[in-house]
N, C-alpha and C positions, 0 to 999 in steps of 0.2 A: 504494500500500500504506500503511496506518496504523498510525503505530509504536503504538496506545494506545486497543485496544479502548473500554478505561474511560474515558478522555478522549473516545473520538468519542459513547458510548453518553450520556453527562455533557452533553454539549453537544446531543443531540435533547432531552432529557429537562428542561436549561434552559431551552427554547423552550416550555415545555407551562404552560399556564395553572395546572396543580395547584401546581405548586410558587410559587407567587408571593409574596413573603416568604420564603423560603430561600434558604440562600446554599448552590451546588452547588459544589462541589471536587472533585477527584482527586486519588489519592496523598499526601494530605496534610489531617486535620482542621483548619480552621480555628479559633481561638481565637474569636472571635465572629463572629457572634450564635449564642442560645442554639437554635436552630433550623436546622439544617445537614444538609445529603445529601451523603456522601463516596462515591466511586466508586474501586475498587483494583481493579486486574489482578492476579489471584491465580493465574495459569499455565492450565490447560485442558491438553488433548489434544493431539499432533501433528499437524501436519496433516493434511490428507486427501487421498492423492495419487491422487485420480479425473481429472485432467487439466481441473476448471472449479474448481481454486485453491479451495476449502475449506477452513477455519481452522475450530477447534476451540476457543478462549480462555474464560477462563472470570473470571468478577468479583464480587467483593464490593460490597455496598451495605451503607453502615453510614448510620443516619440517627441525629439527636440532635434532645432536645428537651425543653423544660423539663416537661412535659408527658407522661406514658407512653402515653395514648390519642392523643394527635397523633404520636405516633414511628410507632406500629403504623398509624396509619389509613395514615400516609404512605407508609410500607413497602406497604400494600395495593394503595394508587394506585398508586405503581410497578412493580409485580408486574403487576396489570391493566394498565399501558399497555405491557410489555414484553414481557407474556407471551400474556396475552388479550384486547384490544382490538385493538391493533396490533402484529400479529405482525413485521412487515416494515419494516425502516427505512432509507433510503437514508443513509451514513455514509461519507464521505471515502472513497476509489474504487471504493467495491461495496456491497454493502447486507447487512443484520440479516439474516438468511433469520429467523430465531426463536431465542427467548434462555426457556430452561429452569430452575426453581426446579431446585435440588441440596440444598437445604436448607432447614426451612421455616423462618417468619422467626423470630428469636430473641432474646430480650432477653437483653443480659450485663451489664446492674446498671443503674451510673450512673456517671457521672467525677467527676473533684476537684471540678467546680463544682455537683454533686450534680444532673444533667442525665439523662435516661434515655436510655441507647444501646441500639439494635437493630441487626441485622442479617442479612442473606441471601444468598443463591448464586447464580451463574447459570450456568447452561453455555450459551454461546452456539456458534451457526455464523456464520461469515462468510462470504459469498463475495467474495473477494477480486478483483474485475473490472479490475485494475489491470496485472497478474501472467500473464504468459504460458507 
């Protein structure tokens, strides 16, 4: 079982050639660089008691960037690899079944260092193959 949706979704999605030059985090924005993808577990559904361990978890993707068209394109890329490309991700002891926009992506300004932040939702399922 994975204590940390966002953590295990964080670590496929650092593996992926798009983000190259970003620094990917969870739970925590990094101070630098000015080009950053922060991953949060932001609660989700109870579980789903069908007897094959289904999770319901749900995550935020905040992305920053000196740049407003690189924030968005990047939020796009990850949308496409999470949502539309590769539905299915194997993840610390069970896999992604598929991970759902809940919100479309959204710009909420910029921070102290005058960076453009965006942001998204996911409603993911897990099946948790760990969990009997």
């Amino acid at each position: 079982m994975i204590a940390s949706i966002a953590d295990a979704i964080a670590g496929v999605v650092e593996q992926e050639d798009f983000v190259y030059g970003w620094r990917v985090s969870v739970a925590g924005e990094p101070v630098g660089p000015d080009d950053a993808i922060t991953f949060y577990d932001t609660g989700g559904n109870p579980a789903i008691q069908t007897g094959i361990n289904l999770r319901e978890p749900s995550i935020q993707v905040r992305v920053r960037a000196r740049s407003y068209v690189n924030a968005m394109d990047m939020q796009q890329q990850i949308h496409r690899f999470l949502s539309v490309d590769n539905t299915e991700h194997t993840v610390g002891g069970g896999r992604v079944v598929g991970a759902w926009l809940q919100s479309d992506i959204m710009s909420i300004g910029r921070d102290d260092a005058n960076r453009y932040l965006t942001t998204s939702n996911y409603r993911v399922i897990y099946h948790d193959m760990e969990v009997s």
